[in-house]
VMD Tcl script that draws the C-alpha trace (Angstrom):
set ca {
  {21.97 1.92 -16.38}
  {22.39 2.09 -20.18}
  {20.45 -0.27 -21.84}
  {17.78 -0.95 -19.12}
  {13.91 -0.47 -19.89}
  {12.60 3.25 -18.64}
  {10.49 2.25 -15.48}
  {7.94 4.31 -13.90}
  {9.23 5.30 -10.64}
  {7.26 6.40 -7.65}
  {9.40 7.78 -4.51}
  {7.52 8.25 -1.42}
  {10.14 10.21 1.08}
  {9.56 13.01 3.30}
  {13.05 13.91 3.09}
  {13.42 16.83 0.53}
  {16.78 16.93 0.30}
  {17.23 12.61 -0.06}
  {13.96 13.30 -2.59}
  {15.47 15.49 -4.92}
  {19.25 13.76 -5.42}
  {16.64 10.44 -5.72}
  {14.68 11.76 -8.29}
  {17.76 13.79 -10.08}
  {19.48 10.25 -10.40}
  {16.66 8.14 -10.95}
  {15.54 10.50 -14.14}
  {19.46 10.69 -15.26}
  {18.87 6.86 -15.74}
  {16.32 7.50 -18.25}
  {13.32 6.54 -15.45}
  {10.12 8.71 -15.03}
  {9.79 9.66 -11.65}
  {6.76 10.91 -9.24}
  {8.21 12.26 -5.98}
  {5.66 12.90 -2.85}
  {6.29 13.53 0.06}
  {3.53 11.78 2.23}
  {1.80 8.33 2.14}
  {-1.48 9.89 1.73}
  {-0.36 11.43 -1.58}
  {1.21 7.86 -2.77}
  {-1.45 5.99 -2.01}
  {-3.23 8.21 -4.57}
  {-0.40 7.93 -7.20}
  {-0.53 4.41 -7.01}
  {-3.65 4.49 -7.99}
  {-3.97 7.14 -10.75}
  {-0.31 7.27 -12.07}
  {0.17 3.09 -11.69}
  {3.68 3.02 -10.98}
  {6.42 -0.03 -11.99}
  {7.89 0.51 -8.86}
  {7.66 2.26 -5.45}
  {10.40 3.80 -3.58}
  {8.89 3.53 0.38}
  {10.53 5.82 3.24}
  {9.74 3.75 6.43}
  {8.49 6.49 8.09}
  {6.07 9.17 6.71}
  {3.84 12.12 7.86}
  {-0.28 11.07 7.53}
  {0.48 7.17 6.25}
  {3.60 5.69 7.11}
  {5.02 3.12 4.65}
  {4.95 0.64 7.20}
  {1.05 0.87 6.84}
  {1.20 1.86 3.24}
  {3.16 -1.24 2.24}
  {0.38 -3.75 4.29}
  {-1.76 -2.08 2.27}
  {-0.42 -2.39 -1.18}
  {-0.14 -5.87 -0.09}
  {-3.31 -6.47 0.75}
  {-4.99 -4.95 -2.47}
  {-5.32 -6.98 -5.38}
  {-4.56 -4.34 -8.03}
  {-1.44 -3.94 -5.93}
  {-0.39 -7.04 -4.80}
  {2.31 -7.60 -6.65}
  {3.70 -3.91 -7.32}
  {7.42 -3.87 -6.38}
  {8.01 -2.12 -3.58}
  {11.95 -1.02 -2.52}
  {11.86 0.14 1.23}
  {14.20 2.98 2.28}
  {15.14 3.31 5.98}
  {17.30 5.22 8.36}
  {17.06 2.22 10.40}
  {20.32 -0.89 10.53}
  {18.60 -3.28 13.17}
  {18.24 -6.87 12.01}
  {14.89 -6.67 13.30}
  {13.99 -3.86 11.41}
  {14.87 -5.38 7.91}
  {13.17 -8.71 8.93}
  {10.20 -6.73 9.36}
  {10.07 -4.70 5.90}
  {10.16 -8.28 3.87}
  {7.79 -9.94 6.23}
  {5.71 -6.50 5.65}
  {5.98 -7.62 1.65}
  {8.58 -4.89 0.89}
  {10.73 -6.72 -2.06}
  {14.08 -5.25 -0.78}
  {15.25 -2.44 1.24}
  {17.83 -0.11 1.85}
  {19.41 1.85 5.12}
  {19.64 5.68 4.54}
  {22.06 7.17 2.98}
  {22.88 4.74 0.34}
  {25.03 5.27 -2.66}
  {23.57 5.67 -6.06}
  {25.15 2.48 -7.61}
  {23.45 0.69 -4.92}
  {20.23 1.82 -5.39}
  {20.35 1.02 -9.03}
  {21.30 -2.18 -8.78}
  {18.59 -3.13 -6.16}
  {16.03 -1.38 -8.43}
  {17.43 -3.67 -11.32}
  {17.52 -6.52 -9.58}
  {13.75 -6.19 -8.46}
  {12.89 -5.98 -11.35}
  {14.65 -9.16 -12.73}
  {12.32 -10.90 -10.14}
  {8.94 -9.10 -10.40}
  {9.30 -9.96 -14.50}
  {10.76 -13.69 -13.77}
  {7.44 -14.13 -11.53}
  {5.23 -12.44 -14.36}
  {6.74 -15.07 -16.86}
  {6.87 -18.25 -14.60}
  {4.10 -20.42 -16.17}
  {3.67 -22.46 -12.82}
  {3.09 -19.03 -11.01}
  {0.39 -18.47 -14.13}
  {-1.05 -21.63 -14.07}
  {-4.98 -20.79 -12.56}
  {-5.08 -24.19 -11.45}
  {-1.93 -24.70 -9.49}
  {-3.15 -26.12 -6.15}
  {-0.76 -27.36 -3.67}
  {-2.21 -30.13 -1.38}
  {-0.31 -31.86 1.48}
  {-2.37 -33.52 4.26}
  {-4.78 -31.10 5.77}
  {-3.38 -27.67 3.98}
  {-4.63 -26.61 0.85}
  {-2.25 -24.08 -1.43}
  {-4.69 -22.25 -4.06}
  {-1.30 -20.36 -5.85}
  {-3.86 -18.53 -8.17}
  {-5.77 -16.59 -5.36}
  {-2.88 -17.06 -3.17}
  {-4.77 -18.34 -0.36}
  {-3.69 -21.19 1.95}
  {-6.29 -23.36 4.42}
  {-5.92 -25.88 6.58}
  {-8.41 -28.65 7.68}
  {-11.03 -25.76 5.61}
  {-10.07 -22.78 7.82}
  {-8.18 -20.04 6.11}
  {-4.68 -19.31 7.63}
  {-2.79 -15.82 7.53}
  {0.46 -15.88 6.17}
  {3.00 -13.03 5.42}
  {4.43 -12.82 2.12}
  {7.59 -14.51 2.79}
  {5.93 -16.99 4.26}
  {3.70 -17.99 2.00}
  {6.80 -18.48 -0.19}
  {8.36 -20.81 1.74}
  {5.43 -22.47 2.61}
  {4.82 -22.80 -1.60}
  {8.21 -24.07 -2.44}
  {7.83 -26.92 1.26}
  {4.67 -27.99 -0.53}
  {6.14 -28.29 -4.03}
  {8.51 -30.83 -2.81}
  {7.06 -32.38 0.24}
  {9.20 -34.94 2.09}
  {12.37 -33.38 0.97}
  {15.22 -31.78 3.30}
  {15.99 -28.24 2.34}
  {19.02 -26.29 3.41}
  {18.80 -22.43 4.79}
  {20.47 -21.49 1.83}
  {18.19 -23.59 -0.80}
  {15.13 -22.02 1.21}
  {16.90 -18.47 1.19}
  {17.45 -18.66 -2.41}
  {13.83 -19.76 -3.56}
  {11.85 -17.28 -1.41}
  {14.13 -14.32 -1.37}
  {15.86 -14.75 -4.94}
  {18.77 -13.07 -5.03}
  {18.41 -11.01 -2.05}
  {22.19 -11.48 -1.01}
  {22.35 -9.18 2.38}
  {19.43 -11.57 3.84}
  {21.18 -13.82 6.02}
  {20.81 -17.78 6.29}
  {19.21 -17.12 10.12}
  {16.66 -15.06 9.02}
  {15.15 -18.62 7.23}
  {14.83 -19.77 11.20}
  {12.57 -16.79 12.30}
  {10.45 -17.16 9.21}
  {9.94 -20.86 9.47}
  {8.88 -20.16 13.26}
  {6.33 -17.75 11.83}
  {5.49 -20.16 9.48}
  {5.09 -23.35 12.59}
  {3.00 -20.76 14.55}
  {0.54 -20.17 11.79}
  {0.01 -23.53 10.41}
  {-0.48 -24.69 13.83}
  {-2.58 -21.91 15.15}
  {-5.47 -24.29 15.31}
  {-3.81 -27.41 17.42}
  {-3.04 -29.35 14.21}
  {0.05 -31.50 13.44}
  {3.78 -30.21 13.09}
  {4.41 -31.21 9.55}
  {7.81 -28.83 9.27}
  {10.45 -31.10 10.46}
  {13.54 -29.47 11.73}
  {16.55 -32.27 9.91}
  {19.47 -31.28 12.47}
  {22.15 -29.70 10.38}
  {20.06 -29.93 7.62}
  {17.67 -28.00 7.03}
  {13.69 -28.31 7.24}
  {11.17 -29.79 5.53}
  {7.19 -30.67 5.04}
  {6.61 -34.14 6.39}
  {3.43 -35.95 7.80}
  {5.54 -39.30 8.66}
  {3.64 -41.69 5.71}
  {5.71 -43.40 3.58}
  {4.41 -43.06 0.03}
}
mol new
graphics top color blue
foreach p $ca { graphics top sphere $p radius 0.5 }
foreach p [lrange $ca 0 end-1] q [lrange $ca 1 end] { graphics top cylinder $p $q radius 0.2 }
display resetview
């Protein structure tokens, strides 16, 4: 890892043994690290040691980190904070529900070293591209296609006035559908602009997130305006012709 910035590493994992080789190799990389062993206690680091990044066992004694990412999400300070989630778990299911959670990666227990490096690097490529992206910084960047209103600033998304509830990855598809409305967008074009360079996320995965998606844009009897193009791809139509 020669040559990266130091980063201010929290890991979260109840493990002791996993802990220590984590922190051992994190700290040989030239990172400062902050290992607990609880979500109580890194929920309180969070907040008084302000991490770059949070290492997140899926399951932990008082606060999981299923609960402690939703609520790193959900807090403004915290929002953004990249969060890596490590799990003992394989299932599809299971790493569907870590993104959709807001995690920015994860990986299945044990992992090698190398690998864990090179997702740490990697979100952090992202978390700084997002923190330089003038169109993400732009306070004014409001998305509007027939009844749904994007606000990107507050990152809050209405429809027909009412406020909708969208997971993370959800909200980013629904961002880059309303950027270019009327336009067909494969699995893989959607893949790559809401999960970067996530590689191990598969092209299917785009189908069970676009469902979310229908289901909560919907939720109130309006319109379909995500039009499945058959061996296409999806995109944001309302049927006008401009």
């Amino acid at each position: 890892m020669q040559g990266d910035q130091p980063l201010r590493i929290l890991v979260a994992e109840d493990d002791a043994a996993l802990s220590v080789m984590l922190v051992y190799n994190l700290e040989a990389a030239g990172h400062a690290v902050m290992p607990v062993d609880n979500g109580v206690d890194a929920l309180r680091e969070v907040a008084e040691w302000k991490p770059d990044l949070v290492l997140l066992d899926w399951m932990m004694p008082g606060l999981s980190g299923v609960d402690l990412c939703r609520r790193l999400r959900t807090a403004t300070a915290t929002r953004h904070l990249p969060v890596i989630m490590l799990t003992a778990r394989g299932e599809e299911q299971d790493s569907i529900r870590a993104l959709d959670l807001g995690a920015d990666d994860y990986l299945v227990k044990p992992c090698g070293m190398d690998v864990l490096h090179a997702r740490v690097r990697a979100v952090m490529r992202r978390s700084r591209g997002r923190a330089a992206d003038p169109v993400a910084a732009q306070p004014s960047d409001e998305l509007s296609f027939a009844d749904i209103t994007l606000d990107h600033a507050a990152r809050r998304v209405t429809r027909a006035g009412g406020a909708l509830a969208l997971g993370p990855t959800e909200y980013r598809i629904l961002l880059h559908l309303m950027r270019n409305p009327r336009r067909v967008f494969s699995r893989a074009e959607i893949l790559a602009a809401a999960w970067d360079d996530r590689i191990h996320v598969e092209e299917r995965t785009v189908d069970v997130h676009i469902r979310r998606l229908r289901m909560a844009l919907n939720a109130t009897g309006g319109a379909d305006l995500i039009r499945t193009v058959r061996s296409s791809g999806y995109m944001l139509d309302d049927g006008k012709v401009d």
